[in-house]
N, C-alpha and C positions, 0 to 999 in steps of 0.2 A: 197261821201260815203252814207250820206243820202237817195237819190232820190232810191241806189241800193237794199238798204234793204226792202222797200215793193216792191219791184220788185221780191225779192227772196222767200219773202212770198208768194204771189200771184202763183210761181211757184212752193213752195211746196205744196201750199193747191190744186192745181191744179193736179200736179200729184198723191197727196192723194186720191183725188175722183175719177181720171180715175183709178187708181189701185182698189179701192172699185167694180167698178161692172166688172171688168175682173173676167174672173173662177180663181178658187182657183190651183195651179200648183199641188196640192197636197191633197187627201183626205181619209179620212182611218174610215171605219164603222168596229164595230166589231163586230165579230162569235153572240154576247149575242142582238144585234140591230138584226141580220136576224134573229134570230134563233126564238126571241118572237114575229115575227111580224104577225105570224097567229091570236095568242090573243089577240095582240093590236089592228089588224085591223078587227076582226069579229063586234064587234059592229058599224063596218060605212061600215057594207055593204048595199047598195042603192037595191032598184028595182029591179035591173040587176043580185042580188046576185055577186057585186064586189065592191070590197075595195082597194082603191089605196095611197100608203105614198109616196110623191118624195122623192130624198136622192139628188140627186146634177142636175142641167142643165148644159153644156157644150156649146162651139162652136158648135160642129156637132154630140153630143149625150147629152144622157140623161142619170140617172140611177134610179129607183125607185124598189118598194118591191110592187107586184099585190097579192091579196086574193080574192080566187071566194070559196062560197057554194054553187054550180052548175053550170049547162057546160052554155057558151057564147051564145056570137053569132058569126055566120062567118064572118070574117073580112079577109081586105087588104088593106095594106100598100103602096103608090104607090112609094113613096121616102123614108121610112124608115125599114133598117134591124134589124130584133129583135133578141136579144138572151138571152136567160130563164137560169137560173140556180133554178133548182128545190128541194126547203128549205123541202118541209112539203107534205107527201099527195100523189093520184095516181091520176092519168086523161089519157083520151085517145087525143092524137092530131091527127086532120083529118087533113092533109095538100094536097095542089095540087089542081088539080079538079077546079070547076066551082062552083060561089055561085050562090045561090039560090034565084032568089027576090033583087038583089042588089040595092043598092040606096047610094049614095055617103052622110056620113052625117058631114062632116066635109072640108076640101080642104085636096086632099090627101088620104083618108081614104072612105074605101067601105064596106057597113056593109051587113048581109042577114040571113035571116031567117037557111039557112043552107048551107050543101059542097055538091057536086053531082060527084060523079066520084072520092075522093080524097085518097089517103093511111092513112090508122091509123096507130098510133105508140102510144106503153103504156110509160107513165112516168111515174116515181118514183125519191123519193129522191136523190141528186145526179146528178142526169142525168142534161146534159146540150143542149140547143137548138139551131141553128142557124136558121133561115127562110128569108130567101134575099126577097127583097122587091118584090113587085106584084105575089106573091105567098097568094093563100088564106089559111087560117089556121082557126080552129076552135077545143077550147076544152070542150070537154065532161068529165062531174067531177061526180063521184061519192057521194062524202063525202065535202069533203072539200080542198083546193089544194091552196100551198102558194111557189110562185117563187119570184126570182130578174127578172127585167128588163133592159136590157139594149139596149135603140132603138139608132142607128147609121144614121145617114142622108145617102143619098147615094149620091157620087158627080154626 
């Protein structure tokens, strides 16, 4: 009986820590976390005029809260689908088209000065985005613009 009992330890503490970095089955931000996260995150806007909080990592997504005080840069995604739910603010999104100057700065990811040929669309509050991967997008902000992020791996 002995020998059995650190044997069962060893397998509790064991499945303790592989359960620790498995994602959560379960997680819940509320209405008052999106809602203040333009004021939270103005003060860490970098260079770029963008501010970014995670909120969870996944298997094969993500979900975070982005803050821009001016428009991007053109980007694409080549394995990840975005979709915006838009908290705070108006912007123009150029989607389609061809960027401008492109240069890959990350694995995956294609950034450029600008869009050449792309459709605009105005957002506002509310509104929600889908953008399937290798589609370029870029937004042009007026004032100030605070979305959720949700990037999807593509299989």
């Amino acid at each position: 009986m002995k020998p059995l009992l650190p044997m069962l330890v060893l397998l509790f503490l064991a499945s303790t820590c592989a359960s620790a970095v498995e994602p959560a089955d379960f997680d819940l931000w509320k209405g008052s976390l999106v809602q203040g996260a333009g004021k939270r995150l103005r003060p860490k806007i970098d260079d770029q005029k963008f501010a970014w909080e995670p909120m969870g990592t996944y298997k094969n997504h993500l979900i975070g809260i982005s803050h821009r005080d001016g428009d991007g840069s053109a980007e694409l995604h080549e394995n990840q689908v975005d979709i915006w739910i838009v908290e705070a603010g108006e912007a123009t999104l150029i989607e389609g088209g061809k960027i401008v100057d492109p240069k890959t700065v990350k694995p995956h990811e294609v950034r450029g000065v600008s869009i050449e040929g792309g459709t605009s669309r105005q957002l506002s509050a509310g509104d929600i985005v889908h953008i399937n991967a290798n589609i370029p997008r870029q937004l042009k902000i007026p004032k100030s613009f605070t979305y959720l992020v949700i990037k999807v791996d593509n299989e």
